[in-house]
N, C-alpha and C positions, 0 to 999 in steps of 0.2 A: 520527521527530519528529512528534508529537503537536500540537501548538503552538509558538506563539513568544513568552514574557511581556519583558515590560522586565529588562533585566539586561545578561550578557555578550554573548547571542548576537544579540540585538537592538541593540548599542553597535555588533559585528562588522558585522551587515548595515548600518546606517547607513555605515558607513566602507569596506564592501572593494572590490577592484577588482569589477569586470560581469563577472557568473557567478559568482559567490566566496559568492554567501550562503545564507545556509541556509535550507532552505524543507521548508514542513508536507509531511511523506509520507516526508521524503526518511529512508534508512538511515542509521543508523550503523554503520560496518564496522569502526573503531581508533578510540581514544581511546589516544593518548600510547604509539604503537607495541602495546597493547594489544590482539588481540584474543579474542572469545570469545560466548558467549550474554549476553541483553538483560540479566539479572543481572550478570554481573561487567562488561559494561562501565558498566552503570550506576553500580554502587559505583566504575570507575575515573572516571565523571566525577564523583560526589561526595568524591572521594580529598581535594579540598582542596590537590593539589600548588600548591607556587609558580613562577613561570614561566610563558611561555605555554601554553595547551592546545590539543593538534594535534588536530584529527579527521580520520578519511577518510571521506567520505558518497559514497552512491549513490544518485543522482537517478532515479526511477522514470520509465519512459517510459509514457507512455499510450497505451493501444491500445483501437481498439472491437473488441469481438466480436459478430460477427451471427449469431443462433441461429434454426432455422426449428423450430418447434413444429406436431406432436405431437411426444412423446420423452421421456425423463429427460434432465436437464441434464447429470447423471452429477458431483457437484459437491458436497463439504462446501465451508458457510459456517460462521466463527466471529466472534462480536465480545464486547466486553464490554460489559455494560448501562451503566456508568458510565465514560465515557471513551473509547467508540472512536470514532472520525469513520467510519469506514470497515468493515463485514465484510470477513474476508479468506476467501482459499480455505486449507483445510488438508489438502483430500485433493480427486482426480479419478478416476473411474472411469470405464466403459464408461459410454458417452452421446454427448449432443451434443458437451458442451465436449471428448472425446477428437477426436472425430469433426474438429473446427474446428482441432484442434489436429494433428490429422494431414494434413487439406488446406490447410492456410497454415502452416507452423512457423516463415515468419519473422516471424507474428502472434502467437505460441502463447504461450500463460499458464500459469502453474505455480503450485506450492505458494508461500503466504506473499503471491502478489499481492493486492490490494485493490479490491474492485467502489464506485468510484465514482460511476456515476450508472447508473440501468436506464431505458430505452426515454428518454434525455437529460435523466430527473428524478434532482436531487442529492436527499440530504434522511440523515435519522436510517439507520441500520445498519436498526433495524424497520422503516421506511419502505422500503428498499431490497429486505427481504427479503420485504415484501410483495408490492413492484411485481416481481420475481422469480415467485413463486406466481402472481401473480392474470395474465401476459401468457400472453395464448391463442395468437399466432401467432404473431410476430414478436419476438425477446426480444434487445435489444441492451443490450450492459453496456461501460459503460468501465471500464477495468480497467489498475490503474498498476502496471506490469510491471517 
């Protein structure tokens, strides 16, 4: 979930029980027993059925990761220029983040998470992947897991 505009899903958060609403980051895993890749469940939510629409989402947990520099991070980032809040990881290799992810696994970040904020500054995916490059020693990333 990308954002949240005025419509159905923002009628739903107004109204549901505590913990019931939907929020920025979170997956979608089904639409309407549905599932599948970000393409077809998106055409299942533009489907236009009538009746109510079920989703199942998964709320990303937030995790720091604390990296010590010198090293390769060992670490693809992707985001798109128009529309991402967030780079995500798409691949990890031999580096730090294996390294972090070998001595804490029940911290350990994978494919698809999203680096949130670097050394505790949010901002743009380029803003992100700068403060990534440019940290000399200490390179902390939050990261919605």
């Amino acid at each position: 979930v990308k954002n949240i505009r005025e419509g159905t899903v923002s009628d739903w958060n107004s109204t549901c029980p505590e913990g019931k609403n939907v929020k920025e980051f979170d997956r979608i895993l089904e639409v309407n027993g549905v599932r599948g890749s970000s393409v077809e469940l998106a055409k299942a939510l533009g489907s236009g059925t009538e009746g109510p629409m079920v989703l199942s989402l998964q709320r990303p947990e937030e995790r720091v990761v604390t990296l010590q520099r010198p090293g390769e991070i060992g670490v693809v980032l992707n985001y798109k220029k128009l529309g991402s809040k967030a780079p995500w990881i798409t691949k990890i290799s031999a580096g730090l983040l294996t390294r972090w992810n070998e001595d804490t696994p029940e911290q350990a970040v994978g494919i698809h998470d999203r680096i949130r904020a670097v050394n505790g500054t949010t901002g743009a995916p380029e803003e992100l992947m700068a403060g990534i490059k440019d940290a000399a020693e200490t390179l902390e990333l939050t990261v919605l897991h």
